[in-house]
ZATORZA-971333 format. One record per atom (N, C-alpha, C, O): x, y, z; residue in one letter; atom name; residue number from 0. Coordinates in steps of 0.2 Angstrom, whole numbers. Example, Ala and Ser with C-alpha at 12.3 -4.5 7.8 and 13.67 -1.06 7.14 Angstrom:
2
+-------+-------+-------+------+------+-----+
|    px |    py |    pz | type | atom | seq |
+-------+-------+-------+------+------+-----+
|    66 |   -28 |    39 |    a |    N |   0 |
|    62 |   -22 |    39 |    a |   CA |   0 |
|    66 |   -16 |    39 |    a |    C |   0 |
|    71 |   -17 |    42 |    a |    O |   0 |
|    64 |   -11 |    35 |    s |    N |   1 |
|    68 |    -5 |    36 |    s |   CA |   1 |
|    64 |     0 |    39 |    s |    C |   1 |
|    67 |     6 |    40 |    s |    O |   1 |
+-------+-------+-------+------+------+-----+
REM end
This chain:
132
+-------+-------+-------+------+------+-----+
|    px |    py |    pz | type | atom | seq |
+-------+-------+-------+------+------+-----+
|   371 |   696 |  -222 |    x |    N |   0 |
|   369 |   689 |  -225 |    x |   CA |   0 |
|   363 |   686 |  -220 |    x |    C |   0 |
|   365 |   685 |  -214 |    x |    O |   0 |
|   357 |   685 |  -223 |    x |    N |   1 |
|   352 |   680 |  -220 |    x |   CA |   1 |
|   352 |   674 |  -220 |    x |    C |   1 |
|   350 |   671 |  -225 |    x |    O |   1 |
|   355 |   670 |  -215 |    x |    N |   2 |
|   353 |   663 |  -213 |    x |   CA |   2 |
|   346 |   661 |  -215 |    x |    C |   2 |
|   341 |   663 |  -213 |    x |    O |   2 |
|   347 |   655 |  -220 |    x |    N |   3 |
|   340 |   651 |  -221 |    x |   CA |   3 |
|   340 |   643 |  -216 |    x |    C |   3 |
|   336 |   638 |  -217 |    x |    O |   3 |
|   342 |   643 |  -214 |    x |    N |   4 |
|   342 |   636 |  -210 |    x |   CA |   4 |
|   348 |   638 |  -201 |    x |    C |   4 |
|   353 |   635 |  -201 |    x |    O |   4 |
|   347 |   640 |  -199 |    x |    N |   5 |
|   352 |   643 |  -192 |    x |   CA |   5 |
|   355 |   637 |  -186 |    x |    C |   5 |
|   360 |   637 |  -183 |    x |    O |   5 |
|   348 |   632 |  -188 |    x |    N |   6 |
|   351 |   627 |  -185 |    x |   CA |   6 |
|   355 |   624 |  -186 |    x |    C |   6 |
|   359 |   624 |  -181 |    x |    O |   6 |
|   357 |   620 |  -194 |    x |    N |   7 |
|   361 |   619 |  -199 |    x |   CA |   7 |
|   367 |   620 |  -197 |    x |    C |   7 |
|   371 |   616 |  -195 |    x |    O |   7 |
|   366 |   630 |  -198 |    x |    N |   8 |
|   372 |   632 |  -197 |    x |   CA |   8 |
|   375 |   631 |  -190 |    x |    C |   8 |
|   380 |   629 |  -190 |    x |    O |   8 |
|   370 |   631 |  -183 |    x |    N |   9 |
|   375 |   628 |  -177 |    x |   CA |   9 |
|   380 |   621 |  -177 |    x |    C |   9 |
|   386 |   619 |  -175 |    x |    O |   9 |
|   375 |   619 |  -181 |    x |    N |  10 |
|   376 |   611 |  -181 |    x |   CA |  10 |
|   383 |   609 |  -184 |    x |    C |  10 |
|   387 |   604 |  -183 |    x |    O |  10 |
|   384 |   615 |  -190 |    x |    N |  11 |
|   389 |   614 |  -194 |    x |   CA |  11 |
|   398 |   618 |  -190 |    x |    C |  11 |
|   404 |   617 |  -190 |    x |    O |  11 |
|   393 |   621 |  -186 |    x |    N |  12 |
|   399 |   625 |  -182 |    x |   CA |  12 |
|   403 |   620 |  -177 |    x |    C |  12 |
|   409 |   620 |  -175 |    x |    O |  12 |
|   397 |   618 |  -175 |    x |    N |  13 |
|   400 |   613 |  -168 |    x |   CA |  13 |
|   404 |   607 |  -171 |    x |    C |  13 |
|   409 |   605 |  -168 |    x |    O |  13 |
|   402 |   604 |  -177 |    x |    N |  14 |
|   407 |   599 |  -181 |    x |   CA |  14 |
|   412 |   603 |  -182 |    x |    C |  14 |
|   417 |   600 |  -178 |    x |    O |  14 |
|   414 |   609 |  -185 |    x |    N |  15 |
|   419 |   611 |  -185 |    x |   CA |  15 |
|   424 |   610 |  -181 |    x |    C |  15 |
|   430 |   608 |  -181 |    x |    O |  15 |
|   422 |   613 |  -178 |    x |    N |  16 |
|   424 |   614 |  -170 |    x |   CA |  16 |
|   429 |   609 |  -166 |    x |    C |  16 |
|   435 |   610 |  -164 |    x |    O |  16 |
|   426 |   604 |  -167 |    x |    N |  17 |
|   425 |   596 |  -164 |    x |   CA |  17 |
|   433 |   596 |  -169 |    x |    C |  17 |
|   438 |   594 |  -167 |    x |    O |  17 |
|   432 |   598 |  -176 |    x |    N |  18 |
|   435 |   593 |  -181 |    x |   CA |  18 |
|   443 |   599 |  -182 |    x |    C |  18 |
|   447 |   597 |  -186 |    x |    O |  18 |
|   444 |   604 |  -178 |    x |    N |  19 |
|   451 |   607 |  -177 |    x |   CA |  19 |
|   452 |   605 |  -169 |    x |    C |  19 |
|   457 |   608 |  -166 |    x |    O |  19 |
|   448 |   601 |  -167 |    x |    N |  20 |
|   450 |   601 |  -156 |    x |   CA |  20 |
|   449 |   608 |  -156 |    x |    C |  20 |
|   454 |   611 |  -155 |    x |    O |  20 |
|   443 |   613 |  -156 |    x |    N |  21 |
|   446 |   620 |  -151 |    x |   CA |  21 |
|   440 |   617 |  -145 |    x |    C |  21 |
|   436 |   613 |  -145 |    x |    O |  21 |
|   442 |   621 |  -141 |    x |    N |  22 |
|   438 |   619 |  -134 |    x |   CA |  22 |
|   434 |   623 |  -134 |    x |    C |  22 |
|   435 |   624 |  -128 |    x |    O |  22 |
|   429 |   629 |  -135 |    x |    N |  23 |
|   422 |   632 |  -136 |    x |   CA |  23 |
|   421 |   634 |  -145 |    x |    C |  23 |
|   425 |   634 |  -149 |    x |    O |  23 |
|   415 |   634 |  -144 |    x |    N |  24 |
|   413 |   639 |  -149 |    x |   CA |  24 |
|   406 |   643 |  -149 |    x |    C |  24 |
|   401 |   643 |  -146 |    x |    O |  24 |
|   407 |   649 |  -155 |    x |    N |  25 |
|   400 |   652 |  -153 |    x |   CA |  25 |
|   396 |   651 |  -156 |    x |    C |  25 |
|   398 |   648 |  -161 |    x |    O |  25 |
|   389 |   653 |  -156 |    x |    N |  26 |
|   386 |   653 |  -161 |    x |   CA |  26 |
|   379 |   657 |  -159 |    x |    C |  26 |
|   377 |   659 |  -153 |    x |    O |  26 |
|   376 |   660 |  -166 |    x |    N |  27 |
|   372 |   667 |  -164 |    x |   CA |  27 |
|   367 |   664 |  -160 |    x |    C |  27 |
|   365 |   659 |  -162 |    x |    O |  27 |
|   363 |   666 |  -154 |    x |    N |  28 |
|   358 |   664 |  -151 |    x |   CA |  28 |
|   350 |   663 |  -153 |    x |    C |  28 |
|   348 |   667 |  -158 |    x |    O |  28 |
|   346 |   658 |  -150 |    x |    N |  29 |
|   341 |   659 |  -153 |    x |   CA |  29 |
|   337 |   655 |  -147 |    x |    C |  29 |
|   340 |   653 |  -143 |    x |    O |  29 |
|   332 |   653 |  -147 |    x |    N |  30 |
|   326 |   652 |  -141 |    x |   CA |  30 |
|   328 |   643 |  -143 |    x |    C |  30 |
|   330 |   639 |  -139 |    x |    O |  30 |
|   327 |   641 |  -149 |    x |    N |  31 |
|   328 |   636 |  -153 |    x |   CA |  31 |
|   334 |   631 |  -151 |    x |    C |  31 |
|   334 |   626 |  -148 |    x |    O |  31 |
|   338 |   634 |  -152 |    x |    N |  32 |
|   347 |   635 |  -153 |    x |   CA |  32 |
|   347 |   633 |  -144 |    x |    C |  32 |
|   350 |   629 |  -142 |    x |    O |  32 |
|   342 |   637 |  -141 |    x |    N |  33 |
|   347 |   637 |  -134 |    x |   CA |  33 |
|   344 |   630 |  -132 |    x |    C |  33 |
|   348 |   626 |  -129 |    x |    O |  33 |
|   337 |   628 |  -132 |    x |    N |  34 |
|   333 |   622 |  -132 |    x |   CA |  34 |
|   338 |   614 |  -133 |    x |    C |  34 |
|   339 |   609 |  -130 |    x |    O |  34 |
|   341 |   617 |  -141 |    x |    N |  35 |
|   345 |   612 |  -142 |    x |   CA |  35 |
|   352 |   612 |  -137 |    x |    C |  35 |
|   354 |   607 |  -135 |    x |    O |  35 |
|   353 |   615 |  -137 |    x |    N |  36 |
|   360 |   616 |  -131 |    x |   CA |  36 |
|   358 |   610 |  -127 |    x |    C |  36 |
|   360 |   604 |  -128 |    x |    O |  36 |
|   353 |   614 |  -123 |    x |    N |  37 |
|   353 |   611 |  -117 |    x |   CA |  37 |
|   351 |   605 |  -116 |    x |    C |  37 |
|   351 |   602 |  -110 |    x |    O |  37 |
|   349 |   602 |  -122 |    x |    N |  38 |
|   348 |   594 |  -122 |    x |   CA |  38 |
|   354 |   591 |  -123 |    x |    C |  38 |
|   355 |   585 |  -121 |    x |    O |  38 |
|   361 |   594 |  -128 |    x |    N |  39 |
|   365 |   592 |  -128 |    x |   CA |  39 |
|   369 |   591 |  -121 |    x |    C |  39 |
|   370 |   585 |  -118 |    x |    O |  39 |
|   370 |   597 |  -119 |    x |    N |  40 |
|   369 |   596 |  -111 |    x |   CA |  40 |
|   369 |   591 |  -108 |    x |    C |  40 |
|   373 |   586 |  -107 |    x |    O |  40 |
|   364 |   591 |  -106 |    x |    N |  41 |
|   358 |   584 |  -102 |    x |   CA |  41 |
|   361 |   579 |  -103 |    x |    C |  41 |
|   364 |   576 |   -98 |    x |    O |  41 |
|   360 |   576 |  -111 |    x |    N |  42 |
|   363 |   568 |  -111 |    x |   CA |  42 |
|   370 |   572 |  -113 |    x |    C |  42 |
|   372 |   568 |  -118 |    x |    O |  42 |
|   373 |   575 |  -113 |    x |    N |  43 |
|   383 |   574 |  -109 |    x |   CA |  43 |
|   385 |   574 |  -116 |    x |    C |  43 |
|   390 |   571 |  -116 |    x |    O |  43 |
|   384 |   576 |  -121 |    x |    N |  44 |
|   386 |   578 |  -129 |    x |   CA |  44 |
|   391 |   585 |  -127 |    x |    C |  44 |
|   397 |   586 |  -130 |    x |    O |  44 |
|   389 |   589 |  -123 |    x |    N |  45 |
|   394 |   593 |  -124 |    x |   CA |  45 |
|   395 |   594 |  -115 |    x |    C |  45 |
|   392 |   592 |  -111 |    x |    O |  45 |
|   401 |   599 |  -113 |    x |    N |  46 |
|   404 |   600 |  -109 |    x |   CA |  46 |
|   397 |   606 |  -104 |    x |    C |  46 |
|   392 |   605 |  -101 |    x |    O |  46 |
|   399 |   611 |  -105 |    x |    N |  47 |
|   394 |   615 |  -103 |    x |   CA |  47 |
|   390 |   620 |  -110 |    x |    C |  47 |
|   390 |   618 |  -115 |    x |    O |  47 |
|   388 |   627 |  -108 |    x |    N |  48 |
|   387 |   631 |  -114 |    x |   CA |  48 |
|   386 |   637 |  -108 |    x |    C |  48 |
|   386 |   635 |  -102 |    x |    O |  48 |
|   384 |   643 |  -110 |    x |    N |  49 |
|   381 |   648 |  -107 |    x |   CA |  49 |
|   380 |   654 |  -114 |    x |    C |  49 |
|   382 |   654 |  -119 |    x |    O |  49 |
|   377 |   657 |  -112 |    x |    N |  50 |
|   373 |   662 |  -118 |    x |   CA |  50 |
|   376 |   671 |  -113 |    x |    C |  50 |
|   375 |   673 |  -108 |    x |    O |  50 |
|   380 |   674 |  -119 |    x |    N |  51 |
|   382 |   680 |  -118 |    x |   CA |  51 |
|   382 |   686 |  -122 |    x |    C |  51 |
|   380 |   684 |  -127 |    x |    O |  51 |
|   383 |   693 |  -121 |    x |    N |  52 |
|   383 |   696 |  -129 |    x |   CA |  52 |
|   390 |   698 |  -131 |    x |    C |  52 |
|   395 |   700 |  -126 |    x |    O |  52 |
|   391 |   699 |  -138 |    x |    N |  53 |
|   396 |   702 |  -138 |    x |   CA |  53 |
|   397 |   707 |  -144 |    x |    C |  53 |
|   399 |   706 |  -150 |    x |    O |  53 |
|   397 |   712 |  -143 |    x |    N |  54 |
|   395 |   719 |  -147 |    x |   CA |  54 |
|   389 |   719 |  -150 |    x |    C |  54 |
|   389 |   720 |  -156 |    x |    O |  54 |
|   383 |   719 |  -145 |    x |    N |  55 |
|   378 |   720 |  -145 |    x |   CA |  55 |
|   374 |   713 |  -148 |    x |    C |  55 |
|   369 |   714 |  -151 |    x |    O |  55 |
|   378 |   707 |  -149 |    x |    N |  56 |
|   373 |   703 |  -152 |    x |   CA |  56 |
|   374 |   697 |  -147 |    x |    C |  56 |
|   380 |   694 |  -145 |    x |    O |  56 |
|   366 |   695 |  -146 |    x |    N |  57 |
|   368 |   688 |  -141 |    x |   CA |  57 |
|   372 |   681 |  -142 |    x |    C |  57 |
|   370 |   680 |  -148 |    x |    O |  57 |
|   374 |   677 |  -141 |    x |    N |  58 |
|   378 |   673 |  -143 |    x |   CA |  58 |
|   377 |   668 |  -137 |    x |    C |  58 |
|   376 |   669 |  -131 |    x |    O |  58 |
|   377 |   661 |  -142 |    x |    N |  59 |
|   378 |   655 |  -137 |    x |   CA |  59 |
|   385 |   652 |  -136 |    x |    C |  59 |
|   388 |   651 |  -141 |    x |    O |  59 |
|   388 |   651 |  -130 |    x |    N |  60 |
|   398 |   650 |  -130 |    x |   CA |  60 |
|   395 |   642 |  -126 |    x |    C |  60 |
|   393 |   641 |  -120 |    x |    O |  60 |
|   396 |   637 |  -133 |    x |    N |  61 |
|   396 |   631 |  -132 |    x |   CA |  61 |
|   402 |   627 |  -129 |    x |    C |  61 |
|   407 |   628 |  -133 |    x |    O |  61 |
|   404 |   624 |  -125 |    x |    N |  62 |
|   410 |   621 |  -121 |    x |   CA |  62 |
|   411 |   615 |  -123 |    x |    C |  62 |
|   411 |   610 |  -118 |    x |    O |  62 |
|   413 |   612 |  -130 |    x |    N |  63 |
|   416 |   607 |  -132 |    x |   CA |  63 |
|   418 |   599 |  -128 |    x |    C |  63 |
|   422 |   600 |  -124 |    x |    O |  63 |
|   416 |   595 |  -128 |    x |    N |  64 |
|   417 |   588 |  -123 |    x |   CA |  64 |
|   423 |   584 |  -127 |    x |    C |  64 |
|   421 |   581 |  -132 |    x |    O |  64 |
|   429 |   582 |  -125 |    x |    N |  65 |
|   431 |   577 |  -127 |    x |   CA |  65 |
|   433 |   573 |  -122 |    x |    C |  65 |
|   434 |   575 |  -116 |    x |    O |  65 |
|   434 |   562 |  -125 |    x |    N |  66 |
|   436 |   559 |  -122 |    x |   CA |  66 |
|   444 |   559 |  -118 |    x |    C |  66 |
|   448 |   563 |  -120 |    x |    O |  66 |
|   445 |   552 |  -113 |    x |    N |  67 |
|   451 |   554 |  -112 |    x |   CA |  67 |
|   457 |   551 |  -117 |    x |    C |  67 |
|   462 |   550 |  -115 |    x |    O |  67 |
|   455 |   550 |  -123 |    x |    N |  68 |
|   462 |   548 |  -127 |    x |   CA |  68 |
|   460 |   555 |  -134 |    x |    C |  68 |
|   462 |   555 |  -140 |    x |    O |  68 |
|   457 |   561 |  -132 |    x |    N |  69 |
|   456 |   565 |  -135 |    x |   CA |  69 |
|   450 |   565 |  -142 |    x |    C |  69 |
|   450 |   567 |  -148 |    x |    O |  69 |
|   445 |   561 |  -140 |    x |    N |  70 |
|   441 |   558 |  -145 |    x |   CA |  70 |
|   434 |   564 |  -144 |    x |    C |  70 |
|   432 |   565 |  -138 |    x |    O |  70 |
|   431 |   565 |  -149 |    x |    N |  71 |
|   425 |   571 |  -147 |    x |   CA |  71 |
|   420 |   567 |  -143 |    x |    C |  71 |
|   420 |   560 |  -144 |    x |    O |  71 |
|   416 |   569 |  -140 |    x |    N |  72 |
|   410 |   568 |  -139 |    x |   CA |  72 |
|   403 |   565 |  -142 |    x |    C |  72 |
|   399 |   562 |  -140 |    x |    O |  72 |
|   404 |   570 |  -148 |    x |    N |  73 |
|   400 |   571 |  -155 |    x |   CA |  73 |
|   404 |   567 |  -158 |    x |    C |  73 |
|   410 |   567 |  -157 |    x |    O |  73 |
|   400 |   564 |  -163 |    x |    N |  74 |
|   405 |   560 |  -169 |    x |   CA |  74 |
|   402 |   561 |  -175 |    x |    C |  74 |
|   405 |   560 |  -180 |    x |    O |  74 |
|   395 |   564 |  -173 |    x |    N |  75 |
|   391 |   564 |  -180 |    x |   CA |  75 |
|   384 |   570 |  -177 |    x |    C |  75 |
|   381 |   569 |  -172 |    x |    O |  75 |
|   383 |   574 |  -180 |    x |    N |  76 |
|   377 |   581 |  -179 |    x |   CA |  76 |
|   375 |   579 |  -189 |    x |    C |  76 |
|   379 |   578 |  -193 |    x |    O |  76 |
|   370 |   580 |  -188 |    x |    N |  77 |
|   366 |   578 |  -193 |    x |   CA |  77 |
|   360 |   581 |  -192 |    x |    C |  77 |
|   358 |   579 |  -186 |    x |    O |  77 |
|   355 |   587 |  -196 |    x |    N |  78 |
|   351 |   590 |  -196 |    x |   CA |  78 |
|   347 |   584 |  -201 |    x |    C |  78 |
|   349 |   579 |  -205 |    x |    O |  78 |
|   340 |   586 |  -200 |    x |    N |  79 |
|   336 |   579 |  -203 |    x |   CA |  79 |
|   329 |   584 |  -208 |    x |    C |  79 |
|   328 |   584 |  -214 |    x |    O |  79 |
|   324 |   588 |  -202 |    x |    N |  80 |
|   320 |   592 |  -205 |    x |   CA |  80 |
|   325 |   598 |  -209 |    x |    C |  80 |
|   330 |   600 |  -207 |    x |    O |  80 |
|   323 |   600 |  -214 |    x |    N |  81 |
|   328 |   606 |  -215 |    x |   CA |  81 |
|   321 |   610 |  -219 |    x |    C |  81 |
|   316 |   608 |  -222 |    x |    O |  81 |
|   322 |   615 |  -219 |    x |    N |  82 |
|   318 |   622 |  -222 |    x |   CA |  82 |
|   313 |   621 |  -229 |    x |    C |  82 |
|   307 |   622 |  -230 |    x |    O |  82 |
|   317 |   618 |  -233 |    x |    N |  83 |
|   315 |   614 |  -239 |    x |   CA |  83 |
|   311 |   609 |  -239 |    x |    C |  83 |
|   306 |   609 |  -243 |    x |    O |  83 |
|   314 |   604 |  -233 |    x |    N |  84 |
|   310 |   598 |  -233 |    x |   CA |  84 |
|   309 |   596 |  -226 |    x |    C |  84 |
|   313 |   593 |  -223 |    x |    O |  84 |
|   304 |   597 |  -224 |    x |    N |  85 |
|   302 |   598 |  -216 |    x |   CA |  85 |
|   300 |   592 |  -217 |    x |    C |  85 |
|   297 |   590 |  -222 |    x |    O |  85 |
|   303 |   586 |  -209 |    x |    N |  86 |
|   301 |   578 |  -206 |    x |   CA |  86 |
|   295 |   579 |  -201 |    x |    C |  86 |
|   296 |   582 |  -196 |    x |    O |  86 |
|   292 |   577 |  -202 |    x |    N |  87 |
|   287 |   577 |  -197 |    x |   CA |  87 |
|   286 |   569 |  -194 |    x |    C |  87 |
|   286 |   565 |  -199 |    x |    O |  87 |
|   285 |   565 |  -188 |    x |    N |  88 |
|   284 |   561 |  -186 |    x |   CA |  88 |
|   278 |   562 |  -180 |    x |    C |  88 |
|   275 |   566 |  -176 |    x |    O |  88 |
|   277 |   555 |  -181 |    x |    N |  89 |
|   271 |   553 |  -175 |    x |   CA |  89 |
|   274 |   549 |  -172 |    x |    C |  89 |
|   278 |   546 |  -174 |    x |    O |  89 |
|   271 |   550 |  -165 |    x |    N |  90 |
|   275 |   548 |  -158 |    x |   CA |  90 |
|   277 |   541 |  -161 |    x |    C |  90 |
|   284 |   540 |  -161 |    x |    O |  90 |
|   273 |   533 |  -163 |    x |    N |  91 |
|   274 |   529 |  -164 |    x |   CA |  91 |
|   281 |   530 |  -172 |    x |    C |  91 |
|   283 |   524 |  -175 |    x |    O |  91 |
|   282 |   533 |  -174 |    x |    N |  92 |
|   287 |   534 |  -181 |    x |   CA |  92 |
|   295 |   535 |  -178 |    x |    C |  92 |
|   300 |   535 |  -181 |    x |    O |  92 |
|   295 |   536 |  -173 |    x |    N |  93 |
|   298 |   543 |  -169 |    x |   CA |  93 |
|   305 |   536 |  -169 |    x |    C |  93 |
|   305 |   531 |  -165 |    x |    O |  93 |
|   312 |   537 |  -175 |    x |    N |  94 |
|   315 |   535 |  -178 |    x |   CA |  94 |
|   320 |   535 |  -170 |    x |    C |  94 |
|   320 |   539 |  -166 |    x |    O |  94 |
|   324 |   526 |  -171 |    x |    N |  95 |
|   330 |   528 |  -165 |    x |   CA |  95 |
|   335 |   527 |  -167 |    x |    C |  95 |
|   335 |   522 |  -172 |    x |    O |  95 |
|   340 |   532 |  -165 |    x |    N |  96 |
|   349 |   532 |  -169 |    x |   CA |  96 |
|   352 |   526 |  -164 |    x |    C |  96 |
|   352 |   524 |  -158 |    x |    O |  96 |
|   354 |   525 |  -170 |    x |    N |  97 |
|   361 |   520 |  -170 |    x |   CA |  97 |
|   358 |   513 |  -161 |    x |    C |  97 |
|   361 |   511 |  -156 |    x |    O |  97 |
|   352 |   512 |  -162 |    x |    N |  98 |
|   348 |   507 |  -160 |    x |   CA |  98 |
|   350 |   510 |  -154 |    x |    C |  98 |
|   354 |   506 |  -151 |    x |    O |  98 |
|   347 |   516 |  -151 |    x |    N |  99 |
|   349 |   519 |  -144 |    x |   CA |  99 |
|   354 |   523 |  -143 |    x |    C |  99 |
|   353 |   529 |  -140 |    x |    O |  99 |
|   359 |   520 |  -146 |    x |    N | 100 |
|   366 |   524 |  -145 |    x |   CA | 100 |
|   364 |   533 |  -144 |    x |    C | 100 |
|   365 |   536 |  -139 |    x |    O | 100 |
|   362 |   534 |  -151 |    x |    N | 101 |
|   362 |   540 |  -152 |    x |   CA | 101 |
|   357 |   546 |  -151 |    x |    C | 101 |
|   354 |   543 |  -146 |    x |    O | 101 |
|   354 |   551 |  -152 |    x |    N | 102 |
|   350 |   554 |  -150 |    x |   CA | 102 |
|   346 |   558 |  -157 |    x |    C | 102 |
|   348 |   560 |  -163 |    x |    O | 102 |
|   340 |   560 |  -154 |    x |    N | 103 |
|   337 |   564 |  -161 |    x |   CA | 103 |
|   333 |   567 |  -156 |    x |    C | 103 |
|   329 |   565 |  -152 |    x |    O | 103 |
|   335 |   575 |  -159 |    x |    N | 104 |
|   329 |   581 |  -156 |    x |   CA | 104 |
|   323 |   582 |  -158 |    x |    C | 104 |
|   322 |   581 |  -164 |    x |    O | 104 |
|   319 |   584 |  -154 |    x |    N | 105 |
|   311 |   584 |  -159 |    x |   CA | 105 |
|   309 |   590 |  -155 |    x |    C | 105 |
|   310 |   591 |  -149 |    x |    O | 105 |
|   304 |   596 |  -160 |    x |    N | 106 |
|   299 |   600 |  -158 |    x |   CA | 106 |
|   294 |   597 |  -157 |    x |    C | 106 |
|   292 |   593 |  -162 |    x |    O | 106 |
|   289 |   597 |  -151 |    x |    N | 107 |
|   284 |   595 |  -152 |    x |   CA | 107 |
|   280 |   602 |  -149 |    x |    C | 107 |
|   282 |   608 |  -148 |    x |    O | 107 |
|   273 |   598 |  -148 |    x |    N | 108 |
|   268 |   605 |  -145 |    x |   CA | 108 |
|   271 |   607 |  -137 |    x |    C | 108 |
|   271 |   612 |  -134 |    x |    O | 108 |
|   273 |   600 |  -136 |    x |    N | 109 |
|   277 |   601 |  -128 |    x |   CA | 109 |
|   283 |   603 |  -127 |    x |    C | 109 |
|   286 |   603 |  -121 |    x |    O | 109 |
|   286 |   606 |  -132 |    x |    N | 110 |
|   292 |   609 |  -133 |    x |   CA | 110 |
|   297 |   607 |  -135 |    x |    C | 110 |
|   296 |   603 |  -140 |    x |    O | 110 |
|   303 |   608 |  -133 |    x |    N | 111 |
|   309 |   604 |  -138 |    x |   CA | 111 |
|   311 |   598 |  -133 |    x |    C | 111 |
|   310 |   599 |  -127 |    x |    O | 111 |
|   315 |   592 |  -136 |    x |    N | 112 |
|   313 |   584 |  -132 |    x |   CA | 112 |
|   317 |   580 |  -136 |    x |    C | 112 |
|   319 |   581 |  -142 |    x |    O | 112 |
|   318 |   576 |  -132 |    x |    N | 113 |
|   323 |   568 |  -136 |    x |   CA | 113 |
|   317 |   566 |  -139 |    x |    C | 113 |
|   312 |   567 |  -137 |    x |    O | 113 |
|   318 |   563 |  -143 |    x |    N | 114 |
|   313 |   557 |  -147 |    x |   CA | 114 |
|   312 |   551 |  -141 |    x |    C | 114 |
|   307 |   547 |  -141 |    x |    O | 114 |
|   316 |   551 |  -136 |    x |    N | 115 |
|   314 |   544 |  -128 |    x |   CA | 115 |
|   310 |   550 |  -126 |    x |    C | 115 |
|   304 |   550 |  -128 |    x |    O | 115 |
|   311 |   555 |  -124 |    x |    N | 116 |
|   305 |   558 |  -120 |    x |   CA | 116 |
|   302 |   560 |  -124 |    x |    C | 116 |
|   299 |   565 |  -121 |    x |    O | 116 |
|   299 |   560 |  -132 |    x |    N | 117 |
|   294 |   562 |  -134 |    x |   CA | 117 |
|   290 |   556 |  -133 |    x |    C | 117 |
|   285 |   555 |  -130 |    x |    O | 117 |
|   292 |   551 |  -138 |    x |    N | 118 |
|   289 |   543 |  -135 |    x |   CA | 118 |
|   287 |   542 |  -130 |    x |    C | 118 |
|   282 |   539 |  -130 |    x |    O | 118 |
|   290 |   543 |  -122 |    x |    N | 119 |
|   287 |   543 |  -117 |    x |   CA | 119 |
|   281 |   545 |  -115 |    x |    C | 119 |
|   277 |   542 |  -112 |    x |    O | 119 |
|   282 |   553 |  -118 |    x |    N | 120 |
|   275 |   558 |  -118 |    x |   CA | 120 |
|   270 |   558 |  -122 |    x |    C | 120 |
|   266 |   563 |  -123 |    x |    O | 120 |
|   270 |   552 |  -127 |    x |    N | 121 |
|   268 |   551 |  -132 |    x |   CA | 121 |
|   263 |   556 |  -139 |    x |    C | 121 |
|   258 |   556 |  -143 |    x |    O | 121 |
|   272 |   560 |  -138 |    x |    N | 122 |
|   269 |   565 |  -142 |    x |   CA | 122 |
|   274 |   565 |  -148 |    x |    C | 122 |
|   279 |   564 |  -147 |    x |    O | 122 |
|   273 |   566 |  -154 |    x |    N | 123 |
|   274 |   567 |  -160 |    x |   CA | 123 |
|   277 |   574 |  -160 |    x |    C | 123 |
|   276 |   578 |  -156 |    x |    O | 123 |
|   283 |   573 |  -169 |    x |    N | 124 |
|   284 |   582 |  -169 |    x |   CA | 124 |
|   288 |   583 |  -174 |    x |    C | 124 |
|   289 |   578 |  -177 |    x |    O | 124 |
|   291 |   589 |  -178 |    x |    N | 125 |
|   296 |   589 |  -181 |    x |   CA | 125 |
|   305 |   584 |  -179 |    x |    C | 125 |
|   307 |   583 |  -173 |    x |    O | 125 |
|   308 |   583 |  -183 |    x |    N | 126 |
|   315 |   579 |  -181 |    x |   CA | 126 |
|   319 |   584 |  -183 |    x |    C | 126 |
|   321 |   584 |  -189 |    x |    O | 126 |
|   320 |   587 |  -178 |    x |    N | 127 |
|   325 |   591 |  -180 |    x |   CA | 127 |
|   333 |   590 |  -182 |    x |    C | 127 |
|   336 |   592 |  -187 |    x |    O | 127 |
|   335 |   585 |  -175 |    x |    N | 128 |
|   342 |   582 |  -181 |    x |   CA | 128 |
|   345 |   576 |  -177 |    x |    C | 128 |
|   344 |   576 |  -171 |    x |    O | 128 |
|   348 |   572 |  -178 |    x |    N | 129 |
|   352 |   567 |  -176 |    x |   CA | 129 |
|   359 |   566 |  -175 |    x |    C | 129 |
|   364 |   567 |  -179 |    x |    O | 129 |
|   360 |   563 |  -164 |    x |    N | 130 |
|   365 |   567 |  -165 |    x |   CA | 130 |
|   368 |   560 |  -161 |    x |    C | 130 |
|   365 |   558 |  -156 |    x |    O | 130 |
|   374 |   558 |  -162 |    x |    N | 131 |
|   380 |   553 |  -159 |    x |   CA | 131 |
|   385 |   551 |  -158 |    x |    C | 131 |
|   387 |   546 |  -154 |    x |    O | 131 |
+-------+-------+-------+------+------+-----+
REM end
């Protein structure tokens, strides 16, 4: 089966995830995939991750974050461009969740980025997806 949107599918997995309490999940690897990680990372959305294979296929092993009264991390992943219908923003467009609280990833030319550090570097990009 061909994946037409992969992001999506992480995104959906990590809700999942979130939404039975397991404390990791995988998901198939990708350059994209890993960028996103690591931003969730950064601002503290998730626990840790690490990239491994397993029967010959590489794989991202995301490390789930919850509060201390057992509350996720993540409350909300929300993909925004999607394949169909690609978002494109200019650095001044470059939309803020939940008035700061929350976060949105962006491809730019400069790579993959929060919408604060694209804004900063005042660069524009695709919105990949919105997450708090």
């Amino acid at each position: 089966m061909r994946l037409t949107d992969p992001v999506a599918d992480m995104l959906a997995r990590v809700r999942n995830a979130l939404q039975a309490r397991h404390q990791k999940v995988d998901v198939p690897a990708s350059r994209l995939k890993m960028e996103i990680v690591r931003i969730l990372k950064e601002e503290g959305y998730i626990s840790n991750f690490k990239a491994t294979e397993e029967e010959g296929h590489k794989i991202i092993r995301i490390y789930l974050k919850y509060g201390a009264h057992n509350e996720a991390a993540i409350s909300k992943a929300e993909r925004v461009s999607r394949p169909g219908c690609r978002v494109y923003v200019r650095r001044s467009e470059i939309p803020r969740v939940l008035g700061g609280m929350g976060i949105n990833i962006l491809t730019t030319p400069r790579g993959v980025m929060t919408g604060r550090q694209a804004r900063k570097e005042g660069v524009g990009g695709e919105l990949l997806c919105e997450i708090w």
